[in-house]
C-alpha angles and dihedrals in degrees: 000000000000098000090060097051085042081056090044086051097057098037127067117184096195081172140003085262093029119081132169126204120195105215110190091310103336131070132210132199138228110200113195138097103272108256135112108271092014117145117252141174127213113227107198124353103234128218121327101293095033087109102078093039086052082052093045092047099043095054095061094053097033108022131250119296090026103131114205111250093231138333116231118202122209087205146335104255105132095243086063100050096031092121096036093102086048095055087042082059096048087034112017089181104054117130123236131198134186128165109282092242082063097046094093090057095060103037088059103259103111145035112224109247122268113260110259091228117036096157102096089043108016091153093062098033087064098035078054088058099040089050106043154049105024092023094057117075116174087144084125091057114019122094132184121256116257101249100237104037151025118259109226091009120089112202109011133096145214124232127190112240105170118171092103105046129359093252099026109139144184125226111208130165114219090200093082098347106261113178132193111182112183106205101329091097127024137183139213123212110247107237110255139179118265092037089228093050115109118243103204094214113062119189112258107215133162138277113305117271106235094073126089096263123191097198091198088063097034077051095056098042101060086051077054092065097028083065089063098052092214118197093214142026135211112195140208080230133017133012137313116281121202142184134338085006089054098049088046097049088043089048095052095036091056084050089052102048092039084061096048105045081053085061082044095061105045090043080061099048085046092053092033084071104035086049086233114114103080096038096041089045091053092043093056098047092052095053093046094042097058092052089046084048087076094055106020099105089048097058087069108040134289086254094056092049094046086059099050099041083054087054085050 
């Protein structure tokens, strides 16, 4: 009995042919119609070590020796391309596709930016800029996504949803509404009692906030998937959420962020015009980031610290 709700906990089906695996805090997703020797596509590669969790997974829905026909990222953020090395071992030609505008983050050539606000997750915010942009190199791998469809994956689309990231993106399928969000939207599990029990509402909130958010964009792109009116959403972090909980959470969310982007713009004007804003941000990341320093790897597992201080 509490395996099985540990196991309901970790696995989301958002559609026959649309499953979802929760791997430490992020989640990741198998799209295919369940058979041995069906074809299937990866969306998002989870944490480092993901990889042999999306094989195992895989091979019970879609057999053994059944490559993926491509992995899609939703972004390049290192919690969501952790196991990428791992599935090059197991496929080394499987084909791999971000937006074009996050493309750079993932070649090498650029750092993704410092959040504006560390304060509330310091730990993460500086973990995310010692394991990303120029520290990540797929060049020999990545490709950019066609404008106009979605390689491996009849029937759905892409929209751009930036805010998070430059290139962060949302996969949704008009045919039932099925929504995959990345980070743009998050939830929280509700408490329950018992503490293993499943609410069946879980609280939709924002990106996290150790990312570097622009709250006008994030803004704009939940109107983005408001406008689609999805039936069911698949998140970066957290579970699904459906229904009459999903257009409420859209709805208050949009209400939130067009506030706040409201309080964005005027803080830029103001420091616009003190000059502050760029030197006193730095600043403030550099001093937070050497005291997270201290505790950074910690906030994500001692597993997930002894890999990457083997990678450095």
């Amino acid at each position: 009995m509490v395996w099985d709700l540990l196991r309901r906990k970790n696995r989301y089906e958002l559609a026959e042919d649309v499953i979802g695996f929760k791997s430490l805090n992020v989640n990741f997703y198998l799209i295919g119609e369940p058979g041995d020797g069906n074809p299937w596509t990866i969306i998002d590669a989870g944490i480092t070590g993901s990889g042999k969790k999306i094989i195992k997974e895989a091979a019970k829905l879609f057999g053994k020796d059944n490559p993926p026909q491509a992995l899609l990222l939703t972004h390049g953020h290192f919690d969501h391309v952790g196991g990428v090395p791992e599935l090059l071992k197991k496929w080394p030609d499987i084909k791999i596709y971000a937006h074009p505008l996050e493309i750079p983050y993932l070649t090498g050539d650029l750092n993704f930016p410092p959040p504006e606000n560390v304060s509330g997750s310091a730990a993460m915010a500086y973990l995310l800029q010692l394991y990303s942009g120029k520290t990540l190199n797929f060049s020999n791998h990545i490709m950019p996504l066609p404008e106009s469809w979605v390689p491996s994956l009849e029937g759905w689309r892409y929209i751009h949803t930036p805010g998070v990231s430059p290139g962060h993106i949302s996969f949704f399928r008009p045919k039932d509404k099925v929504l995959i969000a990345g980070d743009i939207i998050t939830s929280k599990q509700k408490l329950s009692i018992p503490p293993i029990a499943l609410s069946e509402d879980p609280e939709m909130q924002g990106p996290p906030a150790h990312y570097n958010i622009n709250k006008s964009k994030v803004c704009s792109s939940l109107k983005r998937l408001q406008s689609l009116n999805p039936t069911i959403a698949g998140m970066g972090q957290g579970r699904p959420v459906s229904e009459d909980s999903l257009r409420s959470g859209l709805d208050t969310l949009v209400k939130v962020f067009e506030k706040e982007a409201m309080k964005e713009d005027d803080l830029y004007k103001t420091t616009e015009l003190s000059g502050a804003h760029t030197s006193n941000n730095g600043h403030t990341f550099r001093t937070v980031g050497r005291i997270a320093s201290v505790f950074s790897l910690l906030a994500v597992g001692a597993g997930l610290g002894y890999y990457f201080a083997k990678k450095r």
